[in-house]
N, C-alpha and C positions, 0 to 999 in steps of 0.2 A: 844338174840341169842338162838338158838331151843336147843344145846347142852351146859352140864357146863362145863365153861373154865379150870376147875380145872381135868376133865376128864384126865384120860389116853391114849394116843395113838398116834399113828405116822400117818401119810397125806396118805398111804394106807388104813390104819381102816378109816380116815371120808371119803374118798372115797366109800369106802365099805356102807358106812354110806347114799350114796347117790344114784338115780336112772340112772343106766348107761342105753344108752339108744340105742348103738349101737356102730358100729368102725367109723374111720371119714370117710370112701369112702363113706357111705351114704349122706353126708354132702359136697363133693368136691364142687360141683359149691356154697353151700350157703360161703362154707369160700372163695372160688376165688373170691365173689361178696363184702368181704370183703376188697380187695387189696386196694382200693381207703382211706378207711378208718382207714386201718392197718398201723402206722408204720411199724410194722415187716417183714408185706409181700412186700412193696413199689416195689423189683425189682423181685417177683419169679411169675414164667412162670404158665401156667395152669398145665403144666406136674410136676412141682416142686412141686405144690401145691397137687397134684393128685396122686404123689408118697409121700409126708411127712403125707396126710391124711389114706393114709394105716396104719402107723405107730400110728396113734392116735386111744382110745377109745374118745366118745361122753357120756358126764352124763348131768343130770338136776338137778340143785337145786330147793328147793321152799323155798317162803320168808323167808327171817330169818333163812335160813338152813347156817351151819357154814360148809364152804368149804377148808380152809385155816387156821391153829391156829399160832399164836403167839410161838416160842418155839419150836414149833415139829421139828423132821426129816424132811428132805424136799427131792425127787427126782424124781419129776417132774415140769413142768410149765405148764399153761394151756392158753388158749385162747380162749374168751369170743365170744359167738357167737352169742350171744341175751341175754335181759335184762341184771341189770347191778346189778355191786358189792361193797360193802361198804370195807373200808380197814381203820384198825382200828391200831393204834400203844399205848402199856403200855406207860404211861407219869413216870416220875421219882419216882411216888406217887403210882404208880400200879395202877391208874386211865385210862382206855380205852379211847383214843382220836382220834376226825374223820380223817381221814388225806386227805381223797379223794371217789370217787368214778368214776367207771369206766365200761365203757361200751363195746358193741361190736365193734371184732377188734383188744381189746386189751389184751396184755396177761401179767401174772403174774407170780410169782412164779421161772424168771430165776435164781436169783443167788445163790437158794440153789437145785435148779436141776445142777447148774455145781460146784457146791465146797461142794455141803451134807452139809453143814451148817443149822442150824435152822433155822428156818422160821424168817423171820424178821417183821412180821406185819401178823392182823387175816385178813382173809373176809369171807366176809358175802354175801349171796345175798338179795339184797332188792327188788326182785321180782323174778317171775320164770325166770331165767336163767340157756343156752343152753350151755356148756365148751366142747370143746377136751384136753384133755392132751394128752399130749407128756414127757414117762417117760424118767431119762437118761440114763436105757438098750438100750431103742427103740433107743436113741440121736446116741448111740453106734453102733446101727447097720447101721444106716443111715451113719454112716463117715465110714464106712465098704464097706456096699452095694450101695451106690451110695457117694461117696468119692465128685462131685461137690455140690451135693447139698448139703452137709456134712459140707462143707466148707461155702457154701453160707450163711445157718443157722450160725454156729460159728461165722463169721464176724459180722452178723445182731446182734449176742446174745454180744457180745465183743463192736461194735458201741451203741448200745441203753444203755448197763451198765456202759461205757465210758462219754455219753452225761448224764446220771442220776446222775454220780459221780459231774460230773461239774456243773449242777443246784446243786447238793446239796454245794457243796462248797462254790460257790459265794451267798447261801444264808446266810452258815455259817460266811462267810467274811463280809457279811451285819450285821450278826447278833453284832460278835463281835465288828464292829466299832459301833454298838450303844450304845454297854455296854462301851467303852473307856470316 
C-alpha cells in the first residue's frame, strides 16, 4: 500500500491525498452508461443521475494508492467508475485479509457515510481508478433540494445495506453450523 497504515488521518486527508480531477457533471453520461452495471443506479433516470453528479467531486487513484483506511472517520461513499479496488479487512491477528475486489459501477463506503462510523475495511486501488464521491453534506442537500431523488438514493442505500446484512448472516449461519 503506497501509504503507512499506521498514518494519521481521517478519509478527507487521503482524499486530499489523491488526484481530484473534477466535479461529476463532467462525468454524467460515463456514470449513466454505468446504470446496466450498477446496482445502485438500476432504477435512476438520466436527470437523477445528472442532478446527483452535480453533487459529486471526481478523483483518481494510482496503483497501490490507499483510498479508503480501516478505522478512520468515514462521510462519504464513493462509486467506482473505472479500474477496480482491492478491499481488504484486519483478521483477528491484525493480519490484512483480501476480502474482495471491485470494479466499475460499484460503490463503497455507504454505511459510514450514513452513521460516521469507522470505516470497516481499507481499499486500495489495483490500477488507475476513476471514483466520484458523494459526501454526507452533499447526501444532505440532496434530501433538501431535490427531496425525490433524496428519497430515491435512501431507499437504494437502506435495500443494498439490507441485502449485505442478509449475505452476511446466512453465511455466518453456514459458518456456525460447521463449527456445531
Amino acid at each position: 500500500m503506497a501509504q503507512d497504515e499506521n498514518e494519521a488521518g481521517s478519509d478527507r486527508g487521503n482524499l486530499r491525498n489523491l488526484e481530484r480531477v473534477g466535479k461529476g457533471t463532467a462525468i454524467t453520461d460515463v456514470i449513466f452508461g454505468l446504470v446496466g452495471k450498477s446496482p445502485f443506479f438500476a432504477e435512476f433516470s438520466r436527470e437523477d443521475i445528472s442532478i446527483l453528479a452535480g453533487y459529486m467531486d471526481v478523483y483518481r487513484a494510482s496503483p497501490g494508492e490507499l483510498i479508503i483506511r480501516e478505522g478512520d472517520g468515514g462521510d462519504f461513499m464513493l462509486l467506482v467508475i473505472e479500474g477496480y479496488v482491492d478491499i481488504f479487512k484486519r483478521g483477528m491477528r491484525g493480519e490484512q485479509q483480501h476480502m474482495t475486489t471491485v470494479g466499475a459501477g460499484m460503490t463503497l463506503g455507504e454505511m459510514s457515510m450514513i452513521d460516521g462510523e469507522p470505516r470497516f475495511a481499507t481499499c486500495v486501488a489495483t490500477e488507475t481508478t476513476v471514483f466520484a464521491v458523494l459526501h454526507r453534506d452533499d447526501m444532505a442537500k440532496i434530501i433538501l433540494d431535490h427531496s425525490s431523488l433524496g428519497s430515491k438514493i435512501l431507499v437504494k442505500l437502506v435495500s443494498m445495506l439490507s441485502s449485505r446484512l442478509r449475505q452476511t448472516s446466512a453465511r455466518l449461519l453456514q459458518f456456525m453450523e460447521r463449527g456445531s
